[in-house]
TIMIBA-359922 format. One record per residue (C-alpha): residue in one letter; x, y, z. Coordinates in steps of 0.001 Angstrom, whole numbers, plus 500000, padded with zeros to 6 digits. Layout:
BEGIN
AXYZ
...
//
This chain:
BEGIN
X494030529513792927
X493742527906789937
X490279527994788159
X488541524102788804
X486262522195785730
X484580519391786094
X482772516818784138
X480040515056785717
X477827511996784140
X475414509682785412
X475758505874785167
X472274505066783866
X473455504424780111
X476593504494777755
X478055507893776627
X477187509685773467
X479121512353771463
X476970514994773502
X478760514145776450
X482228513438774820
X481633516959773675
X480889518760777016
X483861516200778550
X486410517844776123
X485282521373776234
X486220521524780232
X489160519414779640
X490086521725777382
X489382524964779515
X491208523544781988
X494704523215780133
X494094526818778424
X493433528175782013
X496344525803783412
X493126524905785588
X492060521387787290
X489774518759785852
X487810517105787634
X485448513774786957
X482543513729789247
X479630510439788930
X476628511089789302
X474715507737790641
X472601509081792969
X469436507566791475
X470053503706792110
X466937502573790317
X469199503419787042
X472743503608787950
X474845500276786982
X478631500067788193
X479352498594784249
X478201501997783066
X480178503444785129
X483121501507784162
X482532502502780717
X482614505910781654
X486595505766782019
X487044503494779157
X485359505886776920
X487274509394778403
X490213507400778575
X490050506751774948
X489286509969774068
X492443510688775538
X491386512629778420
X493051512280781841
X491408513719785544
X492138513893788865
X492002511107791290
X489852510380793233
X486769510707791477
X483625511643793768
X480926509120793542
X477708510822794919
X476473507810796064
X479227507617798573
X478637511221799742
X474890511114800702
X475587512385804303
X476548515654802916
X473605515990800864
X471673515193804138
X473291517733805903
X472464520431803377
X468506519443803729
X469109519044807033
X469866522915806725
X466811523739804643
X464655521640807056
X465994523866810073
X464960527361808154
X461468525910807404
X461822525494803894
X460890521812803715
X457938519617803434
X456801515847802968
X455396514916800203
X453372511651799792
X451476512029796337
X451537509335794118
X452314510219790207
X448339509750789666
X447399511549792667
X449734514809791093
X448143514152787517
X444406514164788676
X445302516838790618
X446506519220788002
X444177518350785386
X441084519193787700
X443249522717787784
X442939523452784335
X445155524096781380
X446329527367782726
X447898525490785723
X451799526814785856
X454773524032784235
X458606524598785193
X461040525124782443
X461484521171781669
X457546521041780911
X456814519401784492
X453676520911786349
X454170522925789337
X453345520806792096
X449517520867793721
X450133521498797491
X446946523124797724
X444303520174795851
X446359517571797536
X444596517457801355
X446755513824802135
X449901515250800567
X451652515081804586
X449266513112805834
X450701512370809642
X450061508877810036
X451125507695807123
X454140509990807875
X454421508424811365
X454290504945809939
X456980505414807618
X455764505693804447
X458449506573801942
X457842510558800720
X459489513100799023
X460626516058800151
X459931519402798141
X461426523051798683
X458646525593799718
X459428527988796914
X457197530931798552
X459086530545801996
X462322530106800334
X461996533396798296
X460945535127801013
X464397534872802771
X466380535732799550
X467432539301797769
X467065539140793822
X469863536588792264
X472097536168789492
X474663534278787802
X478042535320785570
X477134533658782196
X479862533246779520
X479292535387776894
X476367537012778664
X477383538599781731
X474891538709785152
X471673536638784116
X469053537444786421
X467817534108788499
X464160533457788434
X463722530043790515
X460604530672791151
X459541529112787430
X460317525729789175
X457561525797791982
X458052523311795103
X460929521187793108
X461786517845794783
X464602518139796801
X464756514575797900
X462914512009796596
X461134509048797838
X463579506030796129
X466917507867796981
X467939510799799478
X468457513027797466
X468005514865793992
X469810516046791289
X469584519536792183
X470714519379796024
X473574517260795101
X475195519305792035
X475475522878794050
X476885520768797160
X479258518683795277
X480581521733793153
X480954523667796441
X482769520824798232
X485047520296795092
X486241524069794680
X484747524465791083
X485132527699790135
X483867527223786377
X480990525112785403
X480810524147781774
X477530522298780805
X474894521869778386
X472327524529777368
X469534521721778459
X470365523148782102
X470432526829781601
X466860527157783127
X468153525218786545
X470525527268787009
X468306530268788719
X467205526904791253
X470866526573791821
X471793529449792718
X468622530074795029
X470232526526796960
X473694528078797297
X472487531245798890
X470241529256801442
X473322527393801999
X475406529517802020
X477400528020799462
X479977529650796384
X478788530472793135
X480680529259789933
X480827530801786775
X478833529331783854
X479027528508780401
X476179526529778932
X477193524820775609
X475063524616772524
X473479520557772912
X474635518446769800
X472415516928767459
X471162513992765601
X470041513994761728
X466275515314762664
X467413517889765095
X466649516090768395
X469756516301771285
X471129513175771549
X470085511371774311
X470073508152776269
X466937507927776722
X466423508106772568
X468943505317772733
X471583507948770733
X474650506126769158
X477128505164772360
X480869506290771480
X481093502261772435
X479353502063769304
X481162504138767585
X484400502733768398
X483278499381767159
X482694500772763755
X486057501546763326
X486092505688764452
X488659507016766316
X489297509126768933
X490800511836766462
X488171511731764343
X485655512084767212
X487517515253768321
X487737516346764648
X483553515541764328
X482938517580767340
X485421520567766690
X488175520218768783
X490845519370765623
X493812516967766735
//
């Protein structure tokens, strides 16, 4: 079979040269492997997600001069397979509502000390323990929206020690357990980032996933979901993130220059590819 890419952005903002970077690095896999690309959106969180950004996404590729398969997956439209997949977890145990407020997570861990444990993206581990109303039944039973988080102890309980094939690297040992109870669904949308990506690559056939090095550290999490789920494991290559002037990775949230931006300064898509590498 032929090996499967994929390039997969959220709709919450306009795209920057980090992701026109990542885009043409699988595009460009892909033809050198005589491989698939594939465009996946990622809208899951609806608080941000706007159909004009997504719109923009295929302006921008499209200018770039990139070209995918149809159709493109739109996780929003494929919720019922993330809630099968939790439904999964749920079954083995590994599963638990989760009412804390923000505040109630923030008290919580500062009463814990300084010492109290952070996941690689600087986020403390969640308080199960200090938080008595955390699954408070009747709240539960009157609806109240919650979160649901993966019990990390349960879950690697049931697992052997995990790895995953790194470019350039070979077998990287998985440590999930440096994420603590992550959030699995949360309480504004079903589900979360992490659920989503390892079901979505799974149900898509990608074989290769090429994406930035900001995501290196989730990767052990993913690959502790796909064995609980019995899911496939790609191969990964985590780029080097690209840069502004002061060093920072471009960002949306740091309102980075847009390509759209770009574009209506005059560049052009050859001398975007030629900025980022990729020559003609």
């Amino acid at each position: 079979m032929p090996p499967v890419f994929r390039f997969a952005p959220s709709p919450n903002g306009y795209l920057h040269l980090g992701h026109a970077y990542s885009a043409l690095l699988n595009a460009q896999a892909a033809q050198e492997s005589h491989g698939r690309f594939l465009l996946r959106i990622e809208d899951i969180d609806v608080t941000r997600c706007r159909p004009a950004f997504t719109e923009a996404i295929f302006e921008d590729l499209a200018w770039l001069g990139l070209r995918w398969e149809e159709p493109v997956l739109r996780q929003a439209d494929n919720m019922a397979a993330y809630g099968k997949a939790l439904d999964r977890l749920a079954g083995l145990g590994l599963l638990y509502p989760s009412l804390a407020s923000r505040k109630e997570v923030s008290e919580a861990v500062v009463a814990a000390g300084p010492t109290w444990p952070r996941d690689p993206d600087g986020a403390p581990h969640h308080p199960r323990a200090s938080l008595a109303k955390d699954a408070d039944p009747a709240r539960l039973t009157a609806g109240e929206l919650h979160a649901l988080r993966l019990d990390m102890a349960r879950a690697l309980a049931l697992v052997p020690p995990l790895s995953w094939q790194e470019a350039g690297e070979g077998q990287v040992p998985a440590d999930p357990g440096r994420w603590g109870d992550v959030v699995l669904a949360r309480k504004e949308f079903a589900a979360s980032y992490h659920i989503a990506v390892v079901v979505d690559d799974a149900a898509q056939g990608v074989s290769e996933v090429i994406r930035g090095r900001d995501l290196y550290a989730a990767t052990g999490l993913h690959r502790l979901l796909q064995h609980l789920l019995d899911l496939p494991a790609p191969a990964y290559r985590h780029h080097r993130l690209i840069e502004d002037a002061a060093g920072d990775k471009l960002s949306k949230s740091l309102a980075s220059k847009s390509l759209r931006s770009l574009r209506a300064e005059g560049a052009t898509p050859v001398a975007i590819r030629q900025r980022l590498g990729f020559g003609q």
